[in-house]
mmJSON file of the N, C-alpha and C atoms, coordinates in Angstrom:
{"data_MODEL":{"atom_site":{
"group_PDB":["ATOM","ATOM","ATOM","ATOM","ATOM","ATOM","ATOM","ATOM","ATOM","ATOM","ATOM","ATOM","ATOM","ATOM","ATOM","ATOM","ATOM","ATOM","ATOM","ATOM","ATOM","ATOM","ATOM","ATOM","ATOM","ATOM","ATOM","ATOM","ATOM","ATOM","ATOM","ATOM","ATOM","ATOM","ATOM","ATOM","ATOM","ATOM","ATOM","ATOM","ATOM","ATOM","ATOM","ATOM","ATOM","ATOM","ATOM","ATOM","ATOM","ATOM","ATOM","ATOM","ATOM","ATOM","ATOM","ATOM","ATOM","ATOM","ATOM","ATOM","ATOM","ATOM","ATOM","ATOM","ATOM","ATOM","ATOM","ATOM","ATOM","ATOM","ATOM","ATOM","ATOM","ATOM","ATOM","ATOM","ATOM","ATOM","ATOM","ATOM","ATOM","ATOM","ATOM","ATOM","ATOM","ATOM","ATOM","ATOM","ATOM","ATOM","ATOM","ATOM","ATOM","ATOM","ATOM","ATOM","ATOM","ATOM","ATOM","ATOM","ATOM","ATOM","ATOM","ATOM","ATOM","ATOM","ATOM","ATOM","ATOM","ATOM","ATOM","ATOM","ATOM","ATOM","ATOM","ATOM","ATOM","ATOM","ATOM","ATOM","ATOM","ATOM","ATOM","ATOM","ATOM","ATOM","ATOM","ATOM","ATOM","ATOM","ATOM","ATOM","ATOM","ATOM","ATOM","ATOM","ATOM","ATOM","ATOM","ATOM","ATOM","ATOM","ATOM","ATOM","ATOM","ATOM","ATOM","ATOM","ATOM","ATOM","ATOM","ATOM","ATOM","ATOM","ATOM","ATOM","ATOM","ATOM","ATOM","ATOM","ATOM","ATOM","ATOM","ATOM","ATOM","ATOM","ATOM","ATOM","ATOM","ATOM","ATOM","ATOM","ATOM","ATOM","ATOM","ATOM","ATOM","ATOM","ATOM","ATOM","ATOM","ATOM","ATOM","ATOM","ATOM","ATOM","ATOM","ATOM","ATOM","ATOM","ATOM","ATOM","ATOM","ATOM","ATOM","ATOM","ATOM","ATOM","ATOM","ATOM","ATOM","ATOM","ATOM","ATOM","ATOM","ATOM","ATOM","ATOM","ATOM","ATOM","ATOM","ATOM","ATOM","ATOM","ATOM","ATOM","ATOM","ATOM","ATOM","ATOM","ATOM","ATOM","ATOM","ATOM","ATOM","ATOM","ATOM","ATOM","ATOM","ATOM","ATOM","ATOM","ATOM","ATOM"],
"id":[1,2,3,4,5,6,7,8,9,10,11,12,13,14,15,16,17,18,19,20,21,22,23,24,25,26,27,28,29,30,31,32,33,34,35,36,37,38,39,40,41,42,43,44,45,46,47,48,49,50,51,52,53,54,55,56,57,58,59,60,61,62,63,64,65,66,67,68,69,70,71,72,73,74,75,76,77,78,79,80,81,82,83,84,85,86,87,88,89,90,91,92,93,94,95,96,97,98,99,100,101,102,103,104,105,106,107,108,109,110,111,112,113,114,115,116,117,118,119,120,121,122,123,124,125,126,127,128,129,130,131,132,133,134,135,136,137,138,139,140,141,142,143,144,145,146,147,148,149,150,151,152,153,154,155,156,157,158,159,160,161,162,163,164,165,166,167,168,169,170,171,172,173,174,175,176,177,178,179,180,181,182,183,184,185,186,187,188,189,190,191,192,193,194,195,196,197,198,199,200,201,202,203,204,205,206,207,208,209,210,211,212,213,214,215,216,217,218,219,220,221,222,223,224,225,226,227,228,229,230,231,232,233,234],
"type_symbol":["N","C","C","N","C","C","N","C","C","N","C","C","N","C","C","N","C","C","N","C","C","N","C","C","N","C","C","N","C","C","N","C","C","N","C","C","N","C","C","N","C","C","N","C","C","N","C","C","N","C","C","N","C","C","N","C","C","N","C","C","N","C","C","N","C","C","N","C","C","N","C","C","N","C","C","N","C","C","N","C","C","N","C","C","N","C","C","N","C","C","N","C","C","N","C","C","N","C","C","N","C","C","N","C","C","N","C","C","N","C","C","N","C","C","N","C","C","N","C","C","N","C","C","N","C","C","N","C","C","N","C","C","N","C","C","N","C","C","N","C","C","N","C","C","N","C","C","N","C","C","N","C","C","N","C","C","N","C","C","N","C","C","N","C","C","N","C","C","N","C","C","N","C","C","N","C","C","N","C","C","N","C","C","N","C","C","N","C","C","N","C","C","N","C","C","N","C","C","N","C","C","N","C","C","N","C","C","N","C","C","N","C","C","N","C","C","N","C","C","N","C","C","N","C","C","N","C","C","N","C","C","N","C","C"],
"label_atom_id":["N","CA","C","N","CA","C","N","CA","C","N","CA","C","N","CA","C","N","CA","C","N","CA","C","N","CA","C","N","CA","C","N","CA","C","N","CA","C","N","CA","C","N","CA","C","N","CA","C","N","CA","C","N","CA","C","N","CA","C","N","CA","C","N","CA","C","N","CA","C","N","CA","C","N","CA","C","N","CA","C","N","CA","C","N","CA","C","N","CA","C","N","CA","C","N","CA","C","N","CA","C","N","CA","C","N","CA","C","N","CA","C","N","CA","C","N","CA","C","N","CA","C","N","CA","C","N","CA","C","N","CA","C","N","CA","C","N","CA","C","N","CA","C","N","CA","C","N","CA","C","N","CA","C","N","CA","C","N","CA","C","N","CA","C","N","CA","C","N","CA","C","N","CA","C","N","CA","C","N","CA","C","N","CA","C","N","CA","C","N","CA","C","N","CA","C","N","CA","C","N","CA","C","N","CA","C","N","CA","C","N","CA","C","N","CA","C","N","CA","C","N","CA","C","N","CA","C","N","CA","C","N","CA","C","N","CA","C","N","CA","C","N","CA","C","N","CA","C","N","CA","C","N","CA","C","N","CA","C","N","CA","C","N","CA","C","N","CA","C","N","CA","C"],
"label_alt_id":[null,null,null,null,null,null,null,null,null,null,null,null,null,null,null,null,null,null,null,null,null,null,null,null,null,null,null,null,null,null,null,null,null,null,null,null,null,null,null,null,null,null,null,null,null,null,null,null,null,null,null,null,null,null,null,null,null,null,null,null,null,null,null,null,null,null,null,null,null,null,null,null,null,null,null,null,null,null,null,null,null,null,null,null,null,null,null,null,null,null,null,null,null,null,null,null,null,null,null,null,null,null,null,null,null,null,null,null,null,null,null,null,null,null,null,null,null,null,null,null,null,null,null,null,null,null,null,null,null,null,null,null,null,null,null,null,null,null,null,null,null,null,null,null,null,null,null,null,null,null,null,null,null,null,null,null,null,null,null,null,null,null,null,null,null,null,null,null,null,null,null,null,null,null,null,null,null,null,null,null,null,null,null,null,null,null,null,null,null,null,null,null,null,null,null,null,null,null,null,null,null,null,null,null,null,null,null,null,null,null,null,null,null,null,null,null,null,null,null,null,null,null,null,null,null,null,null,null,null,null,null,null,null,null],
"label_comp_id":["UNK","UNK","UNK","UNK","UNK","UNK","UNK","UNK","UNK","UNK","UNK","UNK","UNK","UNK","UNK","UNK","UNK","UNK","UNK","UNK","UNK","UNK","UNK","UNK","UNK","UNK","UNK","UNK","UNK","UNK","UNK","UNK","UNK","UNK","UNK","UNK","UNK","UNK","UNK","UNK","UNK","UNK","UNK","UNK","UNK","UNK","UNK","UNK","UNK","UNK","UNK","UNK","UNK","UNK","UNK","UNK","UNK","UNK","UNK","UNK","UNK","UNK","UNK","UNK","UNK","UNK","UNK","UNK","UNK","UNK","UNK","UNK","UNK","UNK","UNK","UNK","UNK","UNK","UNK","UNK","UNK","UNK","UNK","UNK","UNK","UNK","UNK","UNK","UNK","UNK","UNK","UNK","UNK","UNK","UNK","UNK","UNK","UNK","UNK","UNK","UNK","UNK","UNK","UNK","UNK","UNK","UNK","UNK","UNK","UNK","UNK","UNK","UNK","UNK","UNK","UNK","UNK","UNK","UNK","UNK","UNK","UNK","UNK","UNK","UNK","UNK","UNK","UNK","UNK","UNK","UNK","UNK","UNK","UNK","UNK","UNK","UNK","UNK","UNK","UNK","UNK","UNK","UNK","UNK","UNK","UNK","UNK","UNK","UNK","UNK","UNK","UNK","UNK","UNK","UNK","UNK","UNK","UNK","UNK","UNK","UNK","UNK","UNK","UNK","UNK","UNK","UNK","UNK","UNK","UNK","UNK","UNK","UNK","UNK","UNK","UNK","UNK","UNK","UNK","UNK","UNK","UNK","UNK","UNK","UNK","UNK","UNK","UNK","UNK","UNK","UNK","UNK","UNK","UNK","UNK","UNK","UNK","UNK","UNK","UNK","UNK","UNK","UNK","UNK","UNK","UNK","UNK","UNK","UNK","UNK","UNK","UNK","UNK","UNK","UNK","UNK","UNK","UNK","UNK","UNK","UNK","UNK","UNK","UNK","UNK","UNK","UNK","UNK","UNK","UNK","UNK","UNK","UNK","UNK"],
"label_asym_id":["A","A","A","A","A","A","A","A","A","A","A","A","A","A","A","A","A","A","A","A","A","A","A","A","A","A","A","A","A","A","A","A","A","A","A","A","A","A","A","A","A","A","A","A","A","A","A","A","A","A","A","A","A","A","A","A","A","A","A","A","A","A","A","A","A","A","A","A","A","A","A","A","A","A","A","A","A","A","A","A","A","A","A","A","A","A","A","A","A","A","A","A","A","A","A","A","A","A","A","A","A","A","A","A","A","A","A","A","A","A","A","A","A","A","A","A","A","A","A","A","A","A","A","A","A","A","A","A","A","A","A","A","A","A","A","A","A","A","A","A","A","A","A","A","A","A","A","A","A","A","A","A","A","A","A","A","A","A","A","A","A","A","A","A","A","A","A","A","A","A","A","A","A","A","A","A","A","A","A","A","A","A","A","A","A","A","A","A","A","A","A","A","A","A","A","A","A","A","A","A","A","A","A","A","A","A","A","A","A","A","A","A","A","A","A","A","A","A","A","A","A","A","A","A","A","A","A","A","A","A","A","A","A","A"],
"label_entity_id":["1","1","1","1","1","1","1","1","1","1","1","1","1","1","1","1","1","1","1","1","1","1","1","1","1","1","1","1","1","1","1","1","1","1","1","1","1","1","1","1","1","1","1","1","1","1","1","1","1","1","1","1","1","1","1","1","1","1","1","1","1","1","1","1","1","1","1","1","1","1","1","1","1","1","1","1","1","1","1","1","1","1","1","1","1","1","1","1","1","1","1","1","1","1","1","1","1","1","1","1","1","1","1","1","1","1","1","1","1","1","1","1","1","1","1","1","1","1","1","1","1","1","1","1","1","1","1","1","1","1","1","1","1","1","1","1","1","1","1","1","1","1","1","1","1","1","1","1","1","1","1","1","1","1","1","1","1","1","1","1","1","1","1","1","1","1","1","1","1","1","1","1","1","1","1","1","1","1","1","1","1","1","1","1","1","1","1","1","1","1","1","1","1","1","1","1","1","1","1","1","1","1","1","1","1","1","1","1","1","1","1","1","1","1","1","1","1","1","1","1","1","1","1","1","1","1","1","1","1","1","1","1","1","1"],
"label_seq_id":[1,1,1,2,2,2,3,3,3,4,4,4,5,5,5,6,6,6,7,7,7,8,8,8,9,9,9,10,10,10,11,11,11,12,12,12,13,13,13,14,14,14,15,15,15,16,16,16,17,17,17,18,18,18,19,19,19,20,20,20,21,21,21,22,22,22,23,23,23,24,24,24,25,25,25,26,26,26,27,27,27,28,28,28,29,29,29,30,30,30,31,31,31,32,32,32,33,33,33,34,34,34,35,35,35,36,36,36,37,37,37,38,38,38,39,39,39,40,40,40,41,41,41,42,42,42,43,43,43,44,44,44,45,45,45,46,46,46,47,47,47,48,48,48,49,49,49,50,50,50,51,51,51,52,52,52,53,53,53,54,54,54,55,55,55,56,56,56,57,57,57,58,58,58,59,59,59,60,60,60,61,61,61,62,62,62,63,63,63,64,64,64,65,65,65,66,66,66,67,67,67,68,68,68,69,69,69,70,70,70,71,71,71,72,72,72,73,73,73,74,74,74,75,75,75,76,76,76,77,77,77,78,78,78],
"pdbx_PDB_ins_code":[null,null,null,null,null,null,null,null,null,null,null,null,null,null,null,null,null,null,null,null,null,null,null,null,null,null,null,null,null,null,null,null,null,null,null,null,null,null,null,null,null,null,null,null,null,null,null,null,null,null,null,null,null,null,null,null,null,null,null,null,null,null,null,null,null,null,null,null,null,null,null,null,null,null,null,null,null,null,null,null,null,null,null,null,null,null,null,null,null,null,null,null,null,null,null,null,null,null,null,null,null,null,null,null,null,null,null,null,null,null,null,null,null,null,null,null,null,null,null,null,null,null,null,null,null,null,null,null,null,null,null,null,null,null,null,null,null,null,null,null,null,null,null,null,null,null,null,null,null,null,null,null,null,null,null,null,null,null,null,null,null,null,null,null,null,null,null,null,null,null,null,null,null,null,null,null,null,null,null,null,null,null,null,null,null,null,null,null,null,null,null,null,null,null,null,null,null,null,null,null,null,null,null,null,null,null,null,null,null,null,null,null,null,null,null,null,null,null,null,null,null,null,null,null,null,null,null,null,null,null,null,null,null,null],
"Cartn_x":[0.837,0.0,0.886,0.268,1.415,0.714,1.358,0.705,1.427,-0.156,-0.053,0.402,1.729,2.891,1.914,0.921,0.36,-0.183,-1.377,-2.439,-1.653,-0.623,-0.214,0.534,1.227,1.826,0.248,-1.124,-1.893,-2.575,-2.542,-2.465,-1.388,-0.484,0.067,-0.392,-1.303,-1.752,-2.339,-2.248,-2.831,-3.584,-4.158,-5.45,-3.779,-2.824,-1.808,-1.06,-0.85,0.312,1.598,2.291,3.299,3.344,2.242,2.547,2.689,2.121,2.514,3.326,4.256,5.602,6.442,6.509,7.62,7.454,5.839,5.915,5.844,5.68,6.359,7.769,9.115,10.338,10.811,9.704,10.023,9.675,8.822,8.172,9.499,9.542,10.857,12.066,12.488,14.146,14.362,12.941,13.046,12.426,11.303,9.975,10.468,10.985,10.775,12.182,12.896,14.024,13.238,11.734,11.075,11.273,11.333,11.087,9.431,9.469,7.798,7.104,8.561,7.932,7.77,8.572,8.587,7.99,7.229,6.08,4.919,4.947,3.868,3.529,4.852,4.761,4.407,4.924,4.547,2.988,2.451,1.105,0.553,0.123,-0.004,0.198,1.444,1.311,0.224,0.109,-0.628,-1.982,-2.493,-3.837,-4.22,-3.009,-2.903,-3.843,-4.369,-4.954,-3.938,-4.218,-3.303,-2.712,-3.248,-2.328,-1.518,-2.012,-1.022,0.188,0.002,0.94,1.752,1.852,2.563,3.142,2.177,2.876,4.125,4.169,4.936,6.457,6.052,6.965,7.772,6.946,7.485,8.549,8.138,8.107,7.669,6.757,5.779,5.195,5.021,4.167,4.884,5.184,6.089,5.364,5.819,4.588,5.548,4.421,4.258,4.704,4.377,4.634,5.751,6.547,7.887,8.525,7.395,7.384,7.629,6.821,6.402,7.909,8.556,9.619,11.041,11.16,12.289,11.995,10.66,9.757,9.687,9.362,9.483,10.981,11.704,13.087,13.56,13.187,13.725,13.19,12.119,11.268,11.405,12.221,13.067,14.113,14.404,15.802,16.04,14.684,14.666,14.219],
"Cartn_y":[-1.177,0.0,1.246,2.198,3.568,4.718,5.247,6.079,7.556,8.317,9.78,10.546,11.179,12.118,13.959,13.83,14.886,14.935,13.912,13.536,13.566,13.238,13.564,14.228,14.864,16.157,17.456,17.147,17.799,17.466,16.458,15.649,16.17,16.97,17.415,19.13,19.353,20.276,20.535,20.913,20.647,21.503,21.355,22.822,23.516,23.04,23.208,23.659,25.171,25.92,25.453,25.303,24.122,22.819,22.737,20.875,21.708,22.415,22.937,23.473,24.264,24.666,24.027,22.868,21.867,20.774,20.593,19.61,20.21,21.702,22.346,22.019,22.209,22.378,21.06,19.997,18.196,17.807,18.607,18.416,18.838,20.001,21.102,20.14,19.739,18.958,17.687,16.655,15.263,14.921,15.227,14.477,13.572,14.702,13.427,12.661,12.321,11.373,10.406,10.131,8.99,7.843,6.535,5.814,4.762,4.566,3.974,3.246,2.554,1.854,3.365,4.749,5.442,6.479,6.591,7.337,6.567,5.301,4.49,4.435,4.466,4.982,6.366,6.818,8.688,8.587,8.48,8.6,8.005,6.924,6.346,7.264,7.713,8.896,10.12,10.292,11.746,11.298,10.317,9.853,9.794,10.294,10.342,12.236,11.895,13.486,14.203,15.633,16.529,16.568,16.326,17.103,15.763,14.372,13.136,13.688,13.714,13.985,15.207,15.977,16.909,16.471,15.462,15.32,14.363,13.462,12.21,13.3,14.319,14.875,15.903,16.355,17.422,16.616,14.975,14.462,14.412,14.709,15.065,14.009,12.984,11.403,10.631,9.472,8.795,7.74,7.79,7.021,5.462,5.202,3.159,2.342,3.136,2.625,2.529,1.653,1.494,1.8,1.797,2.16,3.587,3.854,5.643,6.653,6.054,6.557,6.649,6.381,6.651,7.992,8.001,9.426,10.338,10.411,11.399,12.103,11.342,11.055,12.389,11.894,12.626,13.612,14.158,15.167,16.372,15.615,16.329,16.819,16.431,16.337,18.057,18.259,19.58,20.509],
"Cartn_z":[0.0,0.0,0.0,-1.309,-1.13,-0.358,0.525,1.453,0.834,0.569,0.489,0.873,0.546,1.342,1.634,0.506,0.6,1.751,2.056,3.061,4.185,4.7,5.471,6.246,4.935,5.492,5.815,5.162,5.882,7.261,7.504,8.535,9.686,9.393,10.291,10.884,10.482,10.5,11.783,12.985,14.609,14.885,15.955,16.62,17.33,18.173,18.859,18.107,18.272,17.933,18.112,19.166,19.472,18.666,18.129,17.543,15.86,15.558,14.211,13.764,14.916,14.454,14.269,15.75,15.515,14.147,14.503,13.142,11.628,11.834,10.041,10.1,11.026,11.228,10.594,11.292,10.598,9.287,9.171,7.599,6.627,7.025,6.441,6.034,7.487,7.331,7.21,7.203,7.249,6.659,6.402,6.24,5.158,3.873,2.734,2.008,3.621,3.773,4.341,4.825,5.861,4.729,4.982,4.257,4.273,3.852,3.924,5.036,5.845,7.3,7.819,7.836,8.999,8.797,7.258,6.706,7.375,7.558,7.775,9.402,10.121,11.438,12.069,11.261,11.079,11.059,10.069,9.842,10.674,11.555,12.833,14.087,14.287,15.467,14.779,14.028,13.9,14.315,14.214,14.58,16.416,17.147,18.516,18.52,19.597,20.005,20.431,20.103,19.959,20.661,22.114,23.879,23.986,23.402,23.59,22.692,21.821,21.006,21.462,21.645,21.821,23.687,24.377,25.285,24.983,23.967,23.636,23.191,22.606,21.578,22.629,23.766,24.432,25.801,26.484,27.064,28.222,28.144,29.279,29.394,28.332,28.723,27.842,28.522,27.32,26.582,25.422,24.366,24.488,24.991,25.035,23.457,22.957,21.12,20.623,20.67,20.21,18.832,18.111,16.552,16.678,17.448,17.047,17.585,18.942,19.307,18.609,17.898,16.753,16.064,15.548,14.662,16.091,16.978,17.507,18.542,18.17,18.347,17.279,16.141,14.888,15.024,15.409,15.54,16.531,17.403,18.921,18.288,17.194,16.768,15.859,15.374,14.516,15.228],
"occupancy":[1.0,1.0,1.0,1.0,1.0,1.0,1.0,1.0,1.0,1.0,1.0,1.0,1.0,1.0,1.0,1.0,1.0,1.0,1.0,1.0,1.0,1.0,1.0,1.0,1.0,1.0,1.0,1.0,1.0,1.0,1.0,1.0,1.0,1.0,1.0,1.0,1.0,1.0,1.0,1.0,1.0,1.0,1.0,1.0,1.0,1.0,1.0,1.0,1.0,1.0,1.0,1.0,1.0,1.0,1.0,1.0,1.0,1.0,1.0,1.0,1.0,1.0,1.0,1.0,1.0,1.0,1.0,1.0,1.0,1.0,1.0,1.0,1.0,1.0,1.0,1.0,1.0,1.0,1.0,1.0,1.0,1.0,1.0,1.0,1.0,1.0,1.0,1.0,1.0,1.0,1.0,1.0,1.0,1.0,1.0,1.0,1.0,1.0,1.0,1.0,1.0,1.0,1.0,1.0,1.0,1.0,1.0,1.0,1.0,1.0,1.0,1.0,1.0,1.0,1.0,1.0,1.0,1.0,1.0,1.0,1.0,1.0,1.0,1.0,1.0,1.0,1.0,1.0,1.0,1.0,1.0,1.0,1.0,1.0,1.0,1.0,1.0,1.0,1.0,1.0,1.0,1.0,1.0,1.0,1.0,1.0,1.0,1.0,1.0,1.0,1.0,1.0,1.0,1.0,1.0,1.0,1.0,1.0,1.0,1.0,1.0,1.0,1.0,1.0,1.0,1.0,1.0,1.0,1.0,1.0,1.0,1.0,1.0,1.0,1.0,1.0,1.0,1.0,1.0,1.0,1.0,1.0,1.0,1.0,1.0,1.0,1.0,1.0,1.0,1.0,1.0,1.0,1.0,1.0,1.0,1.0,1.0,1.0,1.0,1.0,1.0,1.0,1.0,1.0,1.0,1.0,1.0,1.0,1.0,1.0,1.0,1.0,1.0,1.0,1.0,1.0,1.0,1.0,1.0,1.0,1.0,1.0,1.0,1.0,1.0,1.0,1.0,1.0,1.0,1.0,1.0,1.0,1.0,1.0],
"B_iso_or_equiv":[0.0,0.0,0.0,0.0,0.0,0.0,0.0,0.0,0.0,0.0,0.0,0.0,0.0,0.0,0.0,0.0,0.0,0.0,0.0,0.0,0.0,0.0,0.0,0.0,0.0,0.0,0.0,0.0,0.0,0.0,0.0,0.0,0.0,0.0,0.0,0.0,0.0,0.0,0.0,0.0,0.0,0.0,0.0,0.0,0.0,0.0,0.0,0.0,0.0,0.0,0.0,0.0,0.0,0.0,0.0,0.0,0.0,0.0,0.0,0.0,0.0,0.0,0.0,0.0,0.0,0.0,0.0,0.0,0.0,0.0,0.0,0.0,0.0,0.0,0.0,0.0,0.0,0.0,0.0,0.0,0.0,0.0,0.0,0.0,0.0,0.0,0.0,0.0,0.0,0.0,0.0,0.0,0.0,0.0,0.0,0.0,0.0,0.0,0.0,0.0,0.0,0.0,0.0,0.0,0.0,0.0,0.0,0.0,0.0,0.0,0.0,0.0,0.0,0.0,0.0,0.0,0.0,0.0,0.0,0.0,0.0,0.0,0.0,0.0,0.0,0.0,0.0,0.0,0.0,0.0,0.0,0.0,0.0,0.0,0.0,0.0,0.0,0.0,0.0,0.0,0.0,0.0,0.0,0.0,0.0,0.0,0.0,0.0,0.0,0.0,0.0,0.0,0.0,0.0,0.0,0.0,0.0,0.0,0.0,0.0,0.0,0.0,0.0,0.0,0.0,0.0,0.0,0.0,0.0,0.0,0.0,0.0,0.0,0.0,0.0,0.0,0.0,0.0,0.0,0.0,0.0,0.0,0.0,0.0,0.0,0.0,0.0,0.0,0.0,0.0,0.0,0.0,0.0,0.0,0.0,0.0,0.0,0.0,0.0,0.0,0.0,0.0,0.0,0.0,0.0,0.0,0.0,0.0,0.0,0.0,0.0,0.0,0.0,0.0,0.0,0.0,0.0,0.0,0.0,0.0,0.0,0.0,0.0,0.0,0.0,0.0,0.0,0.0,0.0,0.0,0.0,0.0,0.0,0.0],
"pdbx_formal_charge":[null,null,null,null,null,null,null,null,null,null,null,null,null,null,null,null,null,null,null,null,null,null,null,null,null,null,null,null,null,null,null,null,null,null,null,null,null,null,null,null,null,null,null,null,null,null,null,null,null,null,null,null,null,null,null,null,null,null,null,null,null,null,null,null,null,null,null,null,null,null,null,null,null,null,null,null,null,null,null,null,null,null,null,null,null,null,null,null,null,null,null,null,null,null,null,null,null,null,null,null,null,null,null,null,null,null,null,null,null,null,null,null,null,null,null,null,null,null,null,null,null,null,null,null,null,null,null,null,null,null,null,null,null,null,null,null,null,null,null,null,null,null,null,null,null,null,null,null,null,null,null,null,null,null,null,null,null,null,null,null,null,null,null,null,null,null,null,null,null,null,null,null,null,null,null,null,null,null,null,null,null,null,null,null,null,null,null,null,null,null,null,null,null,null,null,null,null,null,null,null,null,null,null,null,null,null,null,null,null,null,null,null,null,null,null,null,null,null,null,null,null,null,null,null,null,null,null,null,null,null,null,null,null,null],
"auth_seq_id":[1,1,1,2,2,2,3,3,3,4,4,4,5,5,5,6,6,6,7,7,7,8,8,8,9,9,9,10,10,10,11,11,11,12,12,12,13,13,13,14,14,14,15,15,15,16,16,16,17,17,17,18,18,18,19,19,19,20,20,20,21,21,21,22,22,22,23,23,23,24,24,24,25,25,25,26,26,26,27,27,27,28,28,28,29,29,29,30,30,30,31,31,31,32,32,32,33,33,33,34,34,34,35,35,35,36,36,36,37,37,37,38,38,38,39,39,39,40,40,40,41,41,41,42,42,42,43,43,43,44,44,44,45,45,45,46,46,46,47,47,47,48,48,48,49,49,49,50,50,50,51,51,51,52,52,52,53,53,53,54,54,54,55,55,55,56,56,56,57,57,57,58,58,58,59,59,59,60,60,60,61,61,61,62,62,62,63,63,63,64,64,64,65,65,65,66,66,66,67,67,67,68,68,68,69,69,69,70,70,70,71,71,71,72,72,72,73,73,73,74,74,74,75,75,75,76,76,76,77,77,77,78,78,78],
"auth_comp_id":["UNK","UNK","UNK","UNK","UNK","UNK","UNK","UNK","UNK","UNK","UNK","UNK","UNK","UNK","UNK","UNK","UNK","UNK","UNK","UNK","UNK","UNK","UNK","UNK","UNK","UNK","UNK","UNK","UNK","UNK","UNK","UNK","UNK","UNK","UNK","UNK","UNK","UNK","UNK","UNK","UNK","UNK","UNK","UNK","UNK","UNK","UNK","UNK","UNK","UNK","UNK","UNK","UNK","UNK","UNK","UNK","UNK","UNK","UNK","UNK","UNK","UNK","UNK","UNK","UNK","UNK","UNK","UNK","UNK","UNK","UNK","UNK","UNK","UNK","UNK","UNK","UNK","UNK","UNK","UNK","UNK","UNK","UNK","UNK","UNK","UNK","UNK","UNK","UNK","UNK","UNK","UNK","UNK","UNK","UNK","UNK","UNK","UNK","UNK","UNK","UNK","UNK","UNK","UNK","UNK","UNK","UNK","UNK","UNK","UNK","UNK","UNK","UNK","UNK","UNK","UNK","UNK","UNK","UNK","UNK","UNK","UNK","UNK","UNK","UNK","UNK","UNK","UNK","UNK","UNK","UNK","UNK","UNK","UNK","UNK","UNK","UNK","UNK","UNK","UNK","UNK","UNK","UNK","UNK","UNK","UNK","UNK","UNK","UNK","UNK","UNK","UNK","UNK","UNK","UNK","UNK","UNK","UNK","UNK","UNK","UNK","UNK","UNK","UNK","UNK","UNK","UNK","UNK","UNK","UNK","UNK","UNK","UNK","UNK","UNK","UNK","UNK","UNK","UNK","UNK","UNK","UNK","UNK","UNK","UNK","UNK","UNK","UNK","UNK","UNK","UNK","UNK","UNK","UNK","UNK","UNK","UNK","UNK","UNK","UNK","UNK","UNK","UNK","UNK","UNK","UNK","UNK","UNK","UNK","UNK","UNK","UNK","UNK","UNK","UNK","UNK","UNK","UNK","UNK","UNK","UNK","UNK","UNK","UNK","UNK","UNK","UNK","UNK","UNK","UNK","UNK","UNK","UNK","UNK"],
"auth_asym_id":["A","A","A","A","A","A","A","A","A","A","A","A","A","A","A","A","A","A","A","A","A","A","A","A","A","A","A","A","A","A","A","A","A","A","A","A","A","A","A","A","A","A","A","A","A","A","A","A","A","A","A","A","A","A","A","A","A","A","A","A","A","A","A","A","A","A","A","A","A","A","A","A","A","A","A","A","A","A","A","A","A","A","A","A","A","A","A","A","A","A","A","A","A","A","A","A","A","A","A","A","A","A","A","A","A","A","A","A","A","A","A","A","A","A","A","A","A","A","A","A","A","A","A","A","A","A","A","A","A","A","A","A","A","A","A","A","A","A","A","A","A","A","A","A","A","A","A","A","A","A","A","A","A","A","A","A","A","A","A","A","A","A","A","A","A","A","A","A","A","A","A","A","A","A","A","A","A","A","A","A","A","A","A","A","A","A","A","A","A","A","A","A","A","A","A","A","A","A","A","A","A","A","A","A","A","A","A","A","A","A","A","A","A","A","A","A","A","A","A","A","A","A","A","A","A","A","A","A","A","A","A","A","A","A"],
"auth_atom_id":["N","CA","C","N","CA","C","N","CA","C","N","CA","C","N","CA","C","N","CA","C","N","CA","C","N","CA","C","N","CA","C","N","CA","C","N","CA","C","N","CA","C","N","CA","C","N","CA","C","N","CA","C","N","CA","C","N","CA","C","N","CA","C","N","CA","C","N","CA","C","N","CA","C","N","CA","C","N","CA","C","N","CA","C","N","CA","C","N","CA","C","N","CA","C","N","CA","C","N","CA","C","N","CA","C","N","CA","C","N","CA","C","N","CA","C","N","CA","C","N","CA","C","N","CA","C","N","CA","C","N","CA","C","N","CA","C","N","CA","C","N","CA","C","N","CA","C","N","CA","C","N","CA","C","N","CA","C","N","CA","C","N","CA","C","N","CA","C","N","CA","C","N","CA","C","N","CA","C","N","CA","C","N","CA","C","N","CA","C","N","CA","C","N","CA","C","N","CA","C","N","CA","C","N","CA","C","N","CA","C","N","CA","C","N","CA","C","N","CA","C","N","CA","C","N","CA","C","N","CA","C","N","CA","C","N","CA","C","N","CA","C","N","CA","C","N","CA","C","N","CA","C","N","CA","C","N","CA","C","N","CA","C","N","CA","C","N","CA","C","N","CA","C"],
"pdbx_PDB_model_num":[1,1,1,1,1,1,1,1,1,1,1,1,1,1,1,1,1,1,1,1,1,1,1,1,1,1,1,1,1,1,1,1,1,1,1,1,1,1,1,1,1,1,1,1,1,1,1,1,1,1,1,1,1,1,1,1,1,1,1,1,1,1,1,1,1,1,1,1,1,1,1,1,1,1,1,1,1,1,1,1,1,1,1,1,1,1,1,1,1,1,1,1,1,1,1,1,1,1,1,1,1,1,1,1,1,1,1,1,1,1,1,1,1,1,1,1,1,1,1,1,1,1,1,1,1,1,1,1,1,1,1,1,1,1,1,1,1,1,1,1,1,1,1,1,1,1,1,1,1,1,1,1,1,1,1,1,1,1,1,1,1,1,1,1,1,1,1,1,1,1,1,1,1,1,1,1,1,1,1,1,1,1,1,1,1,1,1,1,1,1,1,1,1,1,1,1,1,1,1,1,1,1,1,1,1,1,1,1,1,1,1,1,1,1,1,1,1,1,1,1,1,1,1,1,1,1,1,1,1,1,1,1,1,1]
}}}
């Protein structure tokens, strides 16, 4: 299955000011180095509610998902 780089780079689009800057900054410098498992993992975290997400990313709650912590690894990273 080929997953939509468009769809989800709108998909990154947040109510959270904080989750949209950092995640324009990732879009900007990584995004389209992801390869398809970590496009495929990517797209999976965005489906987390906003305040999870930005808690996983800020570390304020640590995400249980072993997949997803590499992507937000990279994401800390920009």
């Amino acid at each position: 299955m080929t997953i939509d780089r468009g769809k989800v780079r709108w998909q990154c689009r947040r109510s959270l000011l904080e989750l949209d800057l950092v995640l324009a900054r990732f879009l900007e410098r990584e995004f389209d180095r992801l390869d398809d498992g970590q496009l495929a993992d990517f797209e999976d975290l965005l489906c987390s509610d906003d305040y999870d997400l930005w808690a996983f990313i800020n570390g304020s709650k640590p995400c249980e998902v072993a997949r997803w912590q590499k992507i937000i690894a990279q994401i800390n990273q920009c």
